[in-house]
C-alpha positions as CSV (number, residue, x, y, z in Angstrom):
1,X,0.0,0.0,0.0
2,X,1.3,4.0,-0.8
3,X,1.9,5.8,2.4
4,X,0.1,8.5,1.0
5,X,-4.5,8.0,0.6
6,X,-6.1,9.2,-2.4
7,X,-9.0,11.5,-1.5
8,X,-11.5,8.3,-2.1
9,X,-9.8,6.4,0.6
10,X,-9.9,9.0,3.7
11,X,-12.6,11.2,2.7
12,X,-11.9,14.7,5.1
13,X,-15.0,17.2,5.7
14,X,-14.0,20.9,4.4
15,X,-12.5,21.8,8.1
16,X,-10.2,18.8,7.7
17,X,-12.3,16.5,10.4
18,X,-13.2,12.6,9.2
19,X,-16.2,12.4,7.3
20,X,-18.8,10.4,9.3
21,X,-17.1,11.0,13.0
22,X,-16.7,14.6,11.8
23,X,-14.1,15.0,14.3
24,X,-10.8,16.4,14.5
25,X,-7.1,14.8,16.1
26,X,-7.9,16.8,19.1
27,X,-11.1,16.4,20.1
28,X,-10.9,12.7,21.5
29,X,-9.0,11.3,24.2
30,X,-6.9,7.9,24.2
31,X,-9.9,6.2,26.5
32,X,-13.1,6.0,24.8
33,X,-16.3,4.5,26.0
34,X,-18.3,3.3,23.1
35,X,-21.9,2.9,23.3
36,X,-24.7,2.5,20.5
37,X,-27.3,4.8,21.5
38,X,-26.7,8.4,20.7
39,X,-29.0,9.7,23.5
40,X,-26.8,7.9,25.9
41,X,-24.1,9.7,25.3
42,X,-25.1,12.8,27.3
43,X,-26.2,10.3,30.2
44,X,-22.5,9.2,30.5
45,X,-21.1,12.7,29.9
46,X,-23.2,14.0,33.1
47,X,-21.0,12.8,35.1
48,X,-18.1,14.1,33.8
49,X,-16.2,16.7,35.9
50,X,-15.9,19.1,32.0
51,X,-17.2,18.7,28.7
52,X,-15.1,20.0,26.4
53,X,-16.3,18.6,23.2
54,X,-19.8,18.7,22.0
55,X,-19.9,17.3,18.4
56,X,-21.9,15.1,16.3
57,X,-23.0,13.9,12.6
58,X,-25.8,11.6,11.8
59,X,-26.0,8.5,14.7
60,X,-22.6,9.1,15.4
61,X,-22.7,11.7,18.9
62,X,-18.9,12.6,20.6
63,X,-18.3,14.1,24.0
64,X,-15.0,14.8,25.2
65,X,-14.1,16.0,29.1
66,X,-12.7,15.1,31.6
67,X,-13.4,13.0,35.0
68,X,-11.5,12.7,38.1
69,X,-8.8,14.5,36.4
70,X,-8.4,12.2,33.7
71,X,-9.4,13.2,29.7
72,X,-12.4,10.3,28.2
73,X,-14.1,10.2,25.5
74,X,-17.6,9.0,25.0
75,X,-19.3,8.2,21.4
76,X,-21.9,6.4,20.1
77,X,-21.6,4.5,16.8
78,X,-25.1,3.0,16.5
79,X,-26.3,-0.3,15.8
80,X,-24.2,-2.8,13.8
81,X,-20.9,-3.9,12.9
82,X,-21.1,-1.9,9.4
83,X,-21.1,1.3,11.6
84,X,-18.6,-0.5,14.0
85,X,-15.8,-0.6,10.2
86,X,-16.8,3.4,10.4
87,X,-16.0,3.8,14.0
88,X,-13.1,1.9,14.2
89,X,-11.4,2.9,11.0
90,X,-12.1,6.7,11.4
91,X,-11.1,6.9,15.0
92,X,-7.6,5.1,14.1
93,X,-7.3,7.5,11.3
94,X,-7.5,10.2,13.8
95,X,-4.1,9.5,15.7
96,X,-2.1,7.3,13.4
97,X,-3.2,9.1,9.7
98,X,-1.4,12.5,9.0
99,X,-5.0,13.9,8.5
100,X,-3.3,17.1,6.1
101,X,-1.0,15.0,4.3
102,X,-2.9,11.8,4.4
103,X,-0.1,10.2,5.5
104,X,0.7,7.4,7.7
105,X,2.2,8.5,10.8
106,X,5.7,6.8,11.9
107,X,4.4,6.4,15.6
108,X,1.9,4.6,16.6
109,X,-1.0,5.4,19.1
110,X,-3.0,2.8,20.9
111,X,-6.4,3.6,22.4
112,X,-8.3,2.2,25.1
113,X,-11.9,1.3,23.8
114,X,-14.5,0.1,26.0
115,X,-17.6,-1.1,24.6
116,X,-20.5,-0.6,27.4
117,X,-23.8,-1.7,25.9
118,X,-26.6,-4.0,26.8
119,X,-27.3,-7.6,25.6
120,X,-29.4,-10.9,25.5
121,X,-28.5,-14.0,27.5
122,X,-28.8,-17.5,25.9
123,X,-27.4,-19.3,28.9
124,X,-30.2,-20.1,31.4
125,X,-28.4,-19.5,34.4
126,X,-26.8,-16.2,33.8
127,X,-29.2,-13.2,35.9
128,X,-30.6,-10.2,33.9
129,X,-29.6,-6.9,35.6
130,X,-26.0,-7.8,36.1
131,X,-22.8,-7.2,34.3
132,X,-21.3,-9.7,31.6
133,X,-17.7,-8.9,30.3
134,X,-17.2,-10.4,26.9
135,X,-14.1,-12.7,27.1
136,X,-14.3,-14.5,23.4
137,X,-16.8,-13.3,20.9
138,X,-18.1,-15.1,17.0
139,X,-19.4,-12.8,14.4
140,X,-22.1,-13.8,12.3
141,X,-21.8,-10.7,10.2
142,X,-18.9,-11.5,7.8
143,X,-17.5,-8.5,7.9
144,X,-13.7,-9.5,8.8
145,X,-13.9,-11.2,5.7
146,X,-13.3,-7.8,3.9
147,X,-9.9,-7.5,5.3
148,X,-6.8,-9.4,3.9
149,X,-4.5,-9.4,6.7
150,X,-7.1,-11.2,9.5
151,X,-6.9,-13.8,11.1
152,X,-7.5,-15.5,14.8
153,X,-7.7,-18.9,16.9
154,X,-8.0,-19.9,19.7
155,X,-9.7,-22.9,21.8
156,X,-13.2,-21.5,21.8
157,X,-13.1,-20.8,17.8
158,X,-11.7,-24.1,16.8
159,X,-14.4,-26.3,19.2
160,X,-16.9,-23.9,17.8
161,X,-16.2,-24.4,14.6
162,X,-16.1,-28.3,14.9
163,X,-19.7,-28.4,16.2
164,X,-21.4,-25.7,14.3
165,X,-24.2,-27.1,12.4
166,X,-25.4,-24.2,10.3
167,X,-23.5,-24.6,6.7
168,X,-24.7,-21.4,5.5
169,X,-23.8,-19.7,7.8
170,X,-20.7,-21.6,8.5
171,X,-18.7,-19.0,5.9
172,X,-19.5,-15.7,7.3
173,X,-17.9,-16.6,11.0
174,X,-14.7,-14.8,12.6
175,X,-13.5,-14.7,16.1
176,X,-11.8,-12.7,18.5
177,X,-10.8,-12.3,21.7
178,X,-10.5,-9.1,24.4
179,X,-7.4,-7.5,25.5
180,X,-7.0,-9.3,28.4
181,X,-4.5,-6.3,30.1
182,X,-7.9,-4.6,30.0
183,X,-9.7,-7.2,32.3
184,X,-8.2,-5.9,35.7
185,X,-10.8,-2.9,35.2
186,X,-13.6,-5.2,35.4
187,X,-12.2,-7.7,37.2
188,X,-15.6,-7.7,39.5
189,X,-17.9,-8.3,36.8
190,X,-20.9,-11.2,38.2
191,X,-20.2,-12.8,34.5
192,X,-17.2,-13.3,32.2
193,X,-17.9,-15.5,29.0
194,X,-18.3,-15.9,25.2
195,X,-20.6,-13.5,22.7
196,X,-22.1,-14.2,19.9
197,X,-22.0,-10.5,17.7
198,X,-25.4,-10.8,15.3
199,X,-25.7,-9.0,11.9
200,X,-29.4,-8.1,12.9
201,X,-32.2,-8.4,15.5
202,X,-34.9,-10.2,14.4
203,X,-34.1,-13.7,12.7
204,X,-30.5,-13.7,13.5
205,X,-31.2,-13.0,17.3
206,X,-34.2,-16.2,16.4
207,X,-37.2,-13.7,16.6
208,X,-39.8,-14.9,14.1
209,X,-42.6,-12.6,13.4
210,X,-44.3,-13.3,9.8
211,X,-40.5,-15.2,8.9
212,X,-39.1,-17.7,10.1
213,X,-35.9,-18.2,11.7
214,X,-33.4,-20.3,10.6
215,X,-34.1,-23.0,13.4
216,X,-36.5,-22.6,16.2
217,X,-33.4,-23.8,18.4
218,X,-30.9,-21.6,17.4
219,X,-30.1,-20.3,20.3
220,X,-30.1,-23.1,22.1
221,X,-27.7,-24.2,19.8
222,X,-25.2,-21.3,20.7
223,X,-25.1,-22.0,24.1
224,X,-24.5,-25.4,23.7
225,X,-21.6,-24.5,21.6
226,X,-20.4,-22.1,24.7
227,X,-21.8,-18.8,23.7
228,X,-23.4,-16.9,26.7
229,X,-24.8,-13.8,25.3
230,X,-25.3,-12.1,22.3
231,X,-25.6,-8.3,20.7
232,X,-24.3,-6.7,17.1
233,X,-21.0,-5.1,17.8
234,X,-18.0,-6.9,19.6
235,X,-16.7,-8.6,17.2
236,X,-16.2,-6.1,14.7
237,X,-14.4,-3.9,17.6
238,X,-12.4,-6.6,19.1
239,X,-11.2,-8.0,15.8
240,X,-10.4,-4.4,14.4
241,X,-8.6,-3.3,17.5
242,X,-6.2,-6.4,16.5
243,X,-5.6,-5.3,13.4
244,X,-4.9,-1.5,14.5
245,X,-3.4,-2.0,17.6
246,X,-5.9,-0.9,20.2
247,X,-6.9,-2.1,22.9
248,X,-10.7,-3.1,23.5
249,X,-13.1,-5.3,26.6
250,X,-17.2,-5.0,26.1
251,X,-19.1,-4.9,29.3
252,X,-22.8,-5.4,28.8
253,X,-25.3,-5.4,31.4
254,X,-27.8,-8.2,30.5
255,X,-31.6,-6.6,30.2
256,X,-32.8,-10.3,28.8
257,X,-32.6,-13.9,29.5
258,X,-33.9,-15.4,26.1
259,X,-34.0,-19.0,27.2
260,X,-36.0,-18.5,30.4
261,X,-38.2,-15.4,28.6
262,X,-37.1,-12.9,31.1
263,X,-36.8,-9.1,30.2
264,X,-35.4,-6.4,32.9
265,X,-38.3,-5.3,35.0
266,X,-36.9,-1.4,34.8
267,X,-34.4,-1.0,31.7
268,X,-33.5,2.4,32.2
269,X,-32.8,1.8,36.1
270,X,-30.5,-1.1,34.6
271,X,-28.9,1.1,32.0
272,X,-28.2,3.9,35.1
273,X,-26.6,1.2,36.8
274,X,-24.2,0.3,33.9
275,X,-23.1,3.7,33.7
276,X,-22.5,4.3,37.2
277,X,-20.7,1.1,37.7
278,X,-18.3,1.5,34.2
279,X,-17.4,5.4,35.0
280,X,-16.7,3.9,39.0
281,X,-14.2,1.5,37.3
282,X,-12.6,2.9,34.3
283,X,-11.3,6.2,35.9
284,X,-10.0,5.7,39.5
């Protein structure tokens, strides 16, 4: 690849900021919490000491501040692993791509990203209203499949693999893993275990309203196969962090149980909780 991007490959808005993020170097900080919902940006940015940084373009919200004396970023990036590639490849484009030269910078910087979201259980025995770090994670998406230089093992993904029954499905899986450095924030989590990342909500979560799902024991399936919980955005960020060289551990609080039928009884009570207990751990 050139060191230096064509205009078609890092499109710039006309004050030099990245197209969909429109943000500029400055106006993140190297620990960013991620979250899908742009109206929950400004709930985790209440509690921050200063807000610096007010910015936003389509779903994709951005405030910067500080708390407890420490600079943090929080962003939302929607639902999805396609606005995941955005995310991911815009915010690494911010502090390792010369944005005025479109250059590749010599040094490299490493973020911190921490996914804090919300998620269904498939594993009878896990609780709703707790907190579930994602340790492993499979992506039904495909979308890994774009990019040349990825790859990944481990035990999970090879006994997966061996026992997955869906062949159609079969192609479109990747796997990754969590920076494990990162687990010492949320060491204290009730559950640590294996996600599956979804490329929608309805069939591929086994909802079935006028179609049908795949297989009425689909999830079942999953957690036979070790999968705890599922959502629509780890795997893209832990298997892009790889390939960048950041850093990235999802913490979900769980609102459902799908095998037992159980939804939170007070979802925004639960979400209030996640934030408190991330921003108590993140920043000490």
């Amino acid at each position: 690849m050139l060191n230096k991007l064509a205009a078609s490959e890092l499109i710039l808005n006309e004050d030099g900021s990245v197209y969909h993020l429109n943000l500029l170097p400055e106006d993140i900080a190297d620990k960013i919490i991620l979250v899908g919902d742009p109206d929950r940006v400004a709930k985790v940015s209440k509690y921050f000491d200063t807000v610096e940084i007010k910015k936003n373009k389509r779903e994709f919200y951005t405030h910067t501040g500080t708390l407890r004396g420490e600079r943090i970023t929080v962003m939302s990036t929607g639902i999805g692993t396609e606005n995941i590639d955005i995310v991911m490849n815009e915010l690494d484009a911010l502090v390792n791509i010369d944005l005025k030269n479109k250059e590749f910078k010599t040094e490299h910087t490493s973020l911190e990203l921490f996914r804090m979201g919300t998620c269904g259980s498939v594993n009878p025995d896990v609780q709703v209203d707790n907190m579930l770090v994602t340790q492993n994670v499979v992506g039904l998406d495909g979308l890994m499949h774009f990019y040349q230089d990825y790859s990944f093992e481990n035990d999970f993904s090879k006994s997966f693999m061996e026992k997955f029954p869906y062949e159609k499905i079969r192609p479109m899986l990747y796997f990754s893993d969590w920076a494990e450095e990162m687990g010492a924030y949320y060491k204290d989590a009730k559950y640590h275990g294996n996600t599956a990342t979804f490329p929608g909500f309805y069939a591929p979560q086994g909802r079935q309203l006028r179609l049908k799902a795949v297989d009425d024991k689909f999830l079942e399936t999953l957690n036979d196969l070790g999968v705890t919980n599922f959502e629509m955005e780890t795997s893209a960020i832990y298997a892009l962090s790889k390939l960048l060289g950041h850093k990235a551990i999802t913490v979900n609080n769980v609102i459902a149980n799908r095998r037992r039928g159980e939804f939170s009884a007070d979802h925004h009570a639960s979400e209030k909780n996640l934030i408190d207990w991330v921003l108590e751990r993140i920043i000490k």
